[in-house]
Backbone as CSV, one residue per row, in Angstrom:
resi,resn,N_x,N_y,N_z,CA_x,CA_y,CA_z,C_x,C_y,C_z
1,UNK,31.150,-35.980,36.180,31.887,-35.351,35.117,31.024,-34.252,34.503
2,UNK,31.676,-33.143,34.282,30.688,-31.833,33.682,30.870,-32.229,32.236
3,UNK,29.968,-31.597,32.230,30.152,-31.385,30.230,30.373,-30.594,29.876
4,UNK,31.052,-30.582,28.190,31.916,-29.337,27.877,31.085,-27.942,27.892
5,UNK,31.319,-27.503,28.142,30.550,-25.612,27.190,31.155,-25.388,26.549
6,UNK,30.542,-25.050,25.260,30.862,-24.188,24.195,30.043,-22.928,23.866
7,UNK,31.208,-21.576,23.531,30.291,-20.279,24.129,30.132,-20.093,22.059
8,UNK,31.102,-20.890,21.219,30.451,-20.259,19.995,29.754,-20.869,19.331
9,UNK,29.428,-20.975,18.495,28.587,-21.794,17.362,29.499,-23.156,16.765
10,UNK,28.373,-23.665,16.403,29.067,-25.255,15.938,29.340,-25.884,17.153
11,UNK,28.964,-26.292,18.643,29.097,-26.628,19.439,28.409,-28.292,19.154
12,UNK,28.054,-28.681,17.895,27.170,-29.554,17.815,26.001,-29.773,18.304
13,UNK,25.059,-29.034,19.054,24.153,-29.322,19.333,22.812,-29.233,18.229
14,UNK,21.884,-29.562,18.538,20.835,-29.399,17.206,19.973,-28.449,17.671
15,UNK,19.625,-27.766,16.996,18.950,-26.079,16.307,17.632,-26.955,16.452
16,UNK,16.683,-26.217,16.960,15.285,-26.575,17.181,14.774,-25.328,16.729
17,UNK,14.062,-25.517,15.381,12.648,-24.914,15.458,11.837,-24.088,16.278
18,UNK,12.079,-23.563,17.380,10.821,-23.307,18.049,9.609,-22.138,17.957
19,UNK,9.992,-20.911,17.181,9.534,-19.950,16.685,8.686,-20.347,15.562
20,UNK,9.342,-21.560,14.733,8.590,-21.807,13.556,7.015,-22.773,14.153
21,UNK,7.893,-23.390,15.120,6.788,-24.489,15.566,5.529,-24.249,16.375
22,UNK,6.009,-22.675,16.593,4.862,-22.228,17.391,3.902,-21.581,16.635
23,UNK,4.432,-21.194,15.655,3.879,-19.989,14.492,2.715,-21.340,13.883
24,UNK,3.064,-22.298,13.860,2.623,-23.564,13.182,1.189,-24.208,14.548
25,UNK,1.553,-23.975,15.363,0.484,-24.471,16.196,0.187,-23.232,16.811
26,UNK,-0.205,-21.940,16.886,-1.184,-21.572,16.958,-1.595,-21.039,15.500
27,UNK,-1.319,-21.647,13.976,-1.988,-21.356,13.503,-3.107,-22.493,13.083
28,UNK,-2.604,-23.753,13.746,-3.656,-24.788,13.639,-4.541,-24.812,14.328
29,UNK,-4.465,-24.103,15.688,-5.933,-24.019,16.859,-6.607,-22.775,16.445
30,UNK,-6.184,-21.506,15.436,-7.215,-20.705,14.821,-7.725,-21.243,13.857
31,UNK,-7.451,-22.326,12.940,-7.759,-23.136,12.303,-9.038,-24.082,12.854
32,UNK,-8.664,-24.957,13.462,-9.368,-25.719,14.551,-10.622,-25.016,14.732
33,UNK,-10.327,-23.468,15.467,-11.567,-23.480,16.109,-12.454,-22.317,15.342
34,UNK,-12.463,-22.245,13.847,-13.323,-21.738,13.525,-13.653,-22.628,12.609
35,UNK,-13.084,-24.184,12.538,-13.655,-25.498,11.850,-14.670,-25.439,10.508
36,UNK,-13.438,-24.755,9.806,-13.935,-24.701,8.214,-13.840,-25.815,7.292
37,UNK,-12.900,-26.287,7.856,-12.201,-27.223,6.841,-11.716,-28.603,7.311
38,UNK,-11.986,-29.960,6.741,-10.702,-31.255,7.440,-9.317,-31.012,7.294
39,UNK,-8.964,-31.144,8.464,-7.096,-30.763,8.867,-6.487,-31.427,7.493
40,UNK,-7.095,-32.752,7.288,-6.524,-33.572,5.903,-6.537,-33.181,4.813
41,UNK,-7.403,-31.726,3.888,-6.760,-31.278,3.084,-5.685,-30.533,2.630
42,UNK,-5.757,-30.588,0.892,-4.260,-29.597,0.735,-4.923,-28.367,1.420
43,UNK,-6.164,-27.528,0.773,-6.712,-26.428,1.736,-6.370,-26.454,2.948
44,UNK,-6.366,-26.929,3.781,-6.152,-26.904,5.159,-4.524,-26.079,5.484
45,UNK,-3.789,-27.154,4.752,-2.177,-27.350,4.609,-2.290,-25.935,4.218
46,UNK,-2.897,-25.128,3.241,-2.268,-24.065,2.776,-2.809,-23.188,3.138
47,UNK,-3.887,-22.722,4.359,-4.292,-21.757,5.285,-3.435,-21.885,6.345
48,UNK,-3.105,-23.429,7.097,-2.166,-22.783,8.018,-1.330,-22.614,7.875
49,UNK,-0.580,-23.089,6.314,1.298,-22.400,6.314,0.802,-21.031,6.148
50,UNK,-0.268,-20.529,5.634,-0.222,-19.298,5.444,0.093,-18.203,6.882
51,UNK,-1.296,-18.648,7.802,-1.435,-18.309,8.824,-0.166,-18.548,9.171
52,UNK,0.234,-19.507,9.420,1.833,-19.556,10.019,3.027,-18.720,9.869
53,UNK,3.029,-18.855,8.173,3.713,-17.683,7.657,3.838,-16.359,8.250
54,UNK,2.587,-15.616,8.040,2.123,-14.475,8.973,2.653,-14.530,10.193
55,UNK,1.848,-15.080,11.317,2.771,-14.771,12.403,4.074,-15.095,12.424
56,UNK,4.654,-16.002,12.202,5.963,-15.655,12.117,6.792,-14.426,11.578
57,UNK,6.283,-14.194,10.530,7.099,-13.149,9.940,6.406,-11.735,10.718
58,UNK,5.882,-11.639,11.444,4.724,-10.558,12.144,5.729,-10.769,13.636
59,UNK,6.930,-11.414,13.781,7.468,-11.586,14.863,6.536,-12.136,16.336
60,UNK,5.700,-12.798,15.354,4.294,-13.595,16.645,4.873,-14.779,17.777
61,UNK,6.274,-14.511,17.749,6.253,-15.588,19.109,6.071,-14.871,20.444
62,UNK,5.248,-15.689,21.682,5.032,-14.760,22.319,3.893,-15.636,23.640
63,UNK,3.112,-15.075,23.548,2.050,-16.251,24.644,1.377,-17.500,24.248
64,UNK,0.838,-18.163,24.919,0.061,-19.288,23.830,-1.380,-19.338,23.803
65,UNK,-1.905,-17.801,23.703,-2.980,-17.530,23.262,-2.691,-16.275,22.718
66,UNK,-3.677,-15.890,21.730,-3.511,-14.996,20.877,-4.154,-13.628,21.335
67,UNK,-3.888,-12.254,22.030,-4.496,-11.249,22.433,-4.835,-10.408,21.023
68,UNK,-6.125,-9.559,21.902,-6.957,-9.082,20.804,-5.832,-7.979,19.623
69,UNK,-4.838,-8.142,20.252,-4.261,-6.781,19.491,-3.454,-7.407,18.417
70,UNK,-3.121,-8.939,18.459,-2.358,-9.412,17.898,-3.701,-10.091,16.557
71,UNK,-4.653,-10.525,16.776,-5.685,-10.707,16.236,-6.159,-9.588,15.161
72,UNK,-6.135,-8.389,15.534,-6.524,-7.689,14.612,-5.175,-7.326,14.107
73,UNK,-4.430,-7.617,14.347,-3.114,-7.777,13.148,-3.188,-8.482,12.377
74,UNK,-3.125,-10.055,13.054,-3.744,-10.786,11.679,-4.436,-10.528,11.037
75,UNK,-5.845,-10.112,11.423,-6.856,-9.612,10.479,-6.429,-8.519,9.414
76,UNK,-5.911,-7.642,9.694,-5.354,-6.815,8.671,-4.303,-7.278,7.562
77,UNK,-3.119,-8.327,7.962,-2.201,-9.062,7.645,-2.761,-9.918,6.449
78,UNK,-3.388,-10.333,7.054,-4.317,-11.460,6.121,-4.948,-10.701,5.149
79,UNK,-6.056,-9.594,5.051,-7.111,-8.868,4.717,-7.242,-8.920,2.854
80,UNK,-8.266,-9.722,2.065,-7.779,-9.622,0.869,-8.099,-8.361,0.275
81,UNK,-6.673,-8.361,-0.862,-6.347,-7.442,-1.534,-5.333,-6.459,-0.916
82,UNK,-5.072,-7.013,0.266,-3.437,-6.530,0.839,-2.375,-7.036,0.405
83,UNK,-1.463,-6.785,0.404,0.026,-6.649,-0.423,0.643,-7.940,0.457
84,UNK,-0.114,-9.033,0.709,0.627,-9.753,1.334,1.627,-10.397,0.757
85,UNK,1.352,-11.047,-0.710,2.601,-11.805,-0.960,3.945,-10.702,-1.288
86,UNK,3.430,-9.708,-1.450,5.135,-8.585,-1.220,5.713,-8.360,0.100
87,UNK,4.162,-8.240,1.040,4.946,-8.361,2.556,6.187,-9.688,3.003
88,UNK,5.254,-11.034,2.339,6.455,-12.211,3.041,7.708,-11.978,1.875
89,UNK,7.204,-11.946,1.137,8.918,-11.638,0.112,9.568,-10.924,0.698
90,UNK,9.339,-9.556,1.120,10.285,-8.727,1.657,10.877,-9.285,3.270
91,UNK,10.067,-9.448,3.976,10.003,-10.661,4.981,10.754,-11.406,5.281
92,UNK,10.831,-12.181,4.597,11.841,-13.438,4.392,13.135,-12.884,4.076
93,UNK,13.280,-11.485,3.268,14.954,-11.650,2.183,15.383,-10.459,3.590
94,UNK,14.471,-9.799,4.387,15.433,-8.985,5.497,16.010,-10.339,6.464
95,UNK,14.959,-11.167,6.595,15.259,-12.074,7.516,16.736,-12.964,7.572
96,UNK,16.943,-13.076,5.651,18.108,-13.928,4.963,19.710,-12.877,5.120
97,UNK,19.603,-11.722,5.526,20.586,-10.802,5.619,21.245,-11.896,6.650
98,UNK,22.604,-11.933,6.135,23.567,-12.723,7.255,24.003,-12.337,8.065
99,UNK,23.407,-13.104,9.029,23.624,-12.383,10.967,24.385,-13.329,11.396
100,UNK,24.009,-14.472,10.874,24.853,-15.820,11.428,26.344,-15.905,10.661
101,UNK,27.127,-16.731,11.332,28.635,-17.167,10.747,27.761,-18.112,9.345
102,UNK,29.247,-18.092,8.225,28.794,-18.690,6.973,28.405,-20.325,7.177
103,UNK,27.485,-20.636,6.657,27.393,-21.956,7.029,26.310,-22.609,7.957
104,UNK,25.710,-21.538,8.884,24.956,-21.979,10.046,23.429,-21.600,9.515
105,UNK,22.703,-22.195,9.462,21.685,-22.669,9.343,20.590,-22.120,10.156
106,UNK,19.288,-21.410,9.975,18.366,-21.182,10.597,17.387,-21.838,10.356
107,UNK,16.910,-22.964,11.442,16.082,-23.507,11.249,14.680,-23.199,11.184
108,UNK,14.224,-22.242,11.458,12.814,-21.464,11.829,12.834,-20.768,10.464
109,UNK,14.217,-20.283,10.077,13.840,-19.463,8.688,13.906,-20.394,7.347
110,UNK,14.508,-21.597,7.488,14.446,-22.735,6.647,13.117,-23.377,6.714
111,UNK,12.428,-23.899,7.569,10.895,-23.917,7.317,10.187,-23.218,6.865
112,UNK,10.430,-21.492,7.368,9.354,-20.732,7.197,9.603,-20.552,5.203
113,UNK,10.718,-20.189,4.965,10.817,-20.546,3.613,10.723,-21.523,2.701
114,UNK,10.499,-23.151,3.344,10.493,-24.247,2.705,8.525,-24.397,2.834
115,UNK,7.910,-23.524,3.747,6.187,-22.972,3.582,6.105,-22.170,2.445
116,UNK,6.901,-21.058,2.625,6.362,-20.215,1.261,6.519,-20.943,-0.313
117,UNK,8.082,-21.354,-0.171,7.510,-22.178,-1.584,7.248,-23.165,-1.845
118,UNK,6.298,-23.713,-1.149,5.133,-24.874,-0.952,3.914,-23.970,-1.720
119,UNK,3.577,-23.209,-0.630,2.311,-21.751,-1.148,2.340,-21.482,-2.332
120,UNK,3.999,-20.678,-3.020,4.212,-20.446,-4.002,3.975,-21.599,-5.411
121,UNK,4.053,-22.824,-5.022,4.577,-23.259,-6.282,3.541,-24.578,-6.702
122,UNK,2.764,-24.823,-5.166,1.583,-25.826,-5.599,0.357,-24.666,-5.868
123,UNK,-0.177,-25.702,-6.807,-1.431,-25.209,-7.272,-2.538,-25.910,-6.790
124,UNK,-3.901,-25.566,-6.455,-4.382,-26.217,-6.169,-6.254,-26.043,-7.554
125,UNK,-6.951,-26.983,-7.346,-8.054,-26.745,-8.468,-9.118,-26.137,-7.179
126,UNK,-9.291,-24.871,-7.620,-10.224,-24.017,-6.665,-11.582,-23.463,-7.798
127,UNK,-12.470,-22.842,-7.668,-13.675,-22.181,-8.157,-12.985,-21.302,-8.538
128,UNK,-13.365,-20.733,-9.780,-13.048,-19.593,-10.028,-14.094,-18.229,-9.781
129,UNK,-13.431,-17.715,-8.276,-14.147,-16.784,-8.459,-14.359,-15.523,-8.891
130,UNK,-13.508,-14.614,-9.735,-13.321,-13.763,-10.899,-14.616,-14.186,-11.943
131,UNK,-15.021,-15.325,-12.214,-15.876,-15.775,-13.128,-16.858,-15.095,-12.744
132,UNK,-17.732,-14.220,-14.233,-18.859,-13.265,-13.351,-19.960,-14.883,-14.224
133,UNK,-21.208,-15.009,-13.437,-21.726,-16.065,-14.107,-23.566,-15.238,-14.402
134,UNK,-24.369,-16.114,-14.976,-25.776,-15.049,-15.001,-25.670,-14.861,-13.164
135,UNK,-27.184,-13.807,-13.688,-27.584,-13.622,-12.082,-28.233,-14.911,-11.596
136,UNK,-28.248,-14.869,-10.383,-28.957,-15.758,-9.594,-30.426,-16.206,-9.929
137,UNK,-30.954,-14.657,-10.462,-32.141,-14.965,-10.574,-33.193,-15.664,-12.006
138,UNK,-31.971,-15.853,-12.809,-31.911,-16.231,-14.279,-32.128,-17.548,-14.645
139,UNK,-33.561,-18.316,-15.049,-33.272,-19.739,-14.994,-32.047,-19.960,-15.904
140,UNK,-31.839,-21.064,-15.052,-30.391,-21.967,-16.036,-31.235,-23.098,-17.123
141,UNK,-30.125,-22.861,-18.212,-30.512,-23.755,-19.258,-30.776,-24.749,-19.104
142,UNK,-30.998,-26.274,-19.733,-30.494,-27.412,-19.658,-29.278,-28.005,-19.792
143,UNK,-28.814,-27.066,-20.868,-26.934,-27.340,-20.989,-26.135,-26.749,-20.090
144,UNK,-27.090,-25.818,-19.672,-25.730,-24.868,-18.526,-26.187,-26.024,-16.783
145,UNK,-25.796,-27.169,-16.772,-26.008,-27.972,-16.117,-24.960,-27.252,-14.692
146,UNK,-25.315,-26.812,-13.569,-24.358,-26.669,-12.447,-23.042,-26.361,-12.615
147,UNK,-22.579,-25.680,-14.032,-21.158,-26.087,-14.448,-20.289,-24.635,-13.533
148,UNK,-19.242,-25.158,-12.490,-18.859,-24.363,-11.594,-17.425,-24.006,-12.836
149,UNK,-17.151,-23.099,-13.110,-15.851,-22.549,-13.563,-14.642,-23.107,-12.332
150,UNK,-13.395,-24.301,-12.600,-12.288,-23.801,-12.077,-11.216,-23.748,-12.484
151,UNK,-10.222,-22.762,-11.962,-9.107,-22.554,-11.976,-8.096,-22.832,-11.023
152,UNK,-6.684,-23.264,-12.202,-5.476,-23.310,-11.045,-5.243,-22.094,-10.239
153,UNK,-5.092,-22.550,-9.099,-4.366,-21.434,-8.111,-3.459,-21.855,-7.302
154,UNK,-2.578,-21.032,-7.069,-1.305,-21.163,-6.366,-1.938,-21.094,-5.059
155,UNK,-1.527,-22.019,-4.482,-2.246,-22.141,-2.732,-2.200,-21.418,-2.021
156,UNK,-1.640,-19.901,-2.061,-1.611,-19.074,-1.144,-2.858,-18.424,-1.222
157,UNK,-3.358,-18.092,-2.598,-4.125,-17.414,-2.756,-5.419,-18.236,-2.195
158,UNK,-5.246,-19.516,-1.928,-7.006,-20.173,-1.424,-6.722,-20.637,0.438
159,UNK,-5.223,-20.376,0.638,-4.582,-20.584,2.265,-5.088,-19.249,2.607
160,UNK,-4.386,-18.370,2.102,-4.566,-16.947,2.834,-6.205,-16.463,3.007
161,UNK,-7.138,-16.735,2.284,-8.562,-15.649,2.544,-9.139,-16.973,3.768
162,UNK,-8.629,-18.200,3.204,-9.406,-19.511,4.678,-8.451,-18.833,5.951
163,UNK,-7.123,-18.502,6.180,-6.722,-18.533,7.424,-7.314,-16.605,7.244
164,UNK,-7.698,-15.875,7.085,-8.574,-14.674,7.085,-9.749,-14.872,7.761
165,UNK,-10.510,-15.942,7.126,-11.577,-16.100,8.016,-11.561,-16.608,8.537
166,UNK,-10.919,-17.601,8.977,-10.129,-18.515,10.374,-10.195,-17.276,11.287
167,UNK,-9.445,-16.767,11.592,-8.795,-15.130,12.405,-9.915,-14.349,12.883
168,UNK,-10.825,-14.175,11.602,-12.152,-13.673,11.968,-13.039,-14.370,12.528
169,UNK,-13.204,-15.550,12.706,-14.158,-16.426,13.567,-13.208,-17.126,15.251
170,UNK,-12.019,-16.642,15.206,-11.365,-17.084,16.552,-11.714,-15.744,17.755
């Protein structure tokens, strides 16, 4: 017995991920292999949605290794003090223009957006590094005991410069 074909949408079948899932594992083996960090932190979590982010929205599906040309994209992509969080905003809302019938669901763009406001909206307790502190070469008091300044930050901002130098050490 054949099975039915269906040539339009809603055929019931299930929507797989696969653009997102790839964007997601090779941003865990640039991760991996410049071994900054345990996979088990939130840090971790929020360099590779970042990294992930990026290639995906960089239209990075493609081989399953990363060529040098695509590398120094990231590197630039990533690069701090680039306009990245305006790049994925804009990113994401061309991506949301409705191409699909009402109702249908993109699963690759439903992750990649259920990453950003993960990025966006957790904070994480990082160093503050804006804090200018004495010089180095200045003994420290007795009261000024090791005291590291930190601040909340929204996880993109401590995902994005780790998957930067992730990129730069792959």
């Amino acid at each position: 017995m054949r099975p039915e074909h269906h040539e339009e949408t809603g055929g019931g079948g299930l929507l797989v991920p696969m653009a997102w899932m790839y964007s997601e594992y090779i941003a865990d083996e640039v991760l991996e292999t410049g071994d900054l960090m345990e996979p088990t932190t939130l840090e971790y979590r929020a360099g590779r949605d970042a990294l992930a982010l990026t290639i995906f929205l960089s239209d990075g599906a493609g081989a399953d290794e990363l060529p040098a040309a695509r590398v120094d994209e990231l590197r630039l992509l990533t690069a701090y003090g680039a306009s990245w969080r305006r790049w994925v905003c804009a990113r994401l809302e061309a991506l949301a223009r409705p191409t699909a019938p009402a109702g249908v669901a993109d699963p690759d763009l439903a992750l990649a957006r259920a990453a950003w406001r993960w990025l966006e909206e957790t904070e994480l307790l990082a160093a503050d590094l804006d804090a200018i502190g004495p010089p180095p070469w200045d003994p420290v008091d007795a009261d000024d005991e090791d005291v590291e300044t930190q601040v909340w930050t929204p996880a993109w901002q401590l995902g994005l410069p780790l998957g930067h130098l992730a990129v730069n050490l792959y």
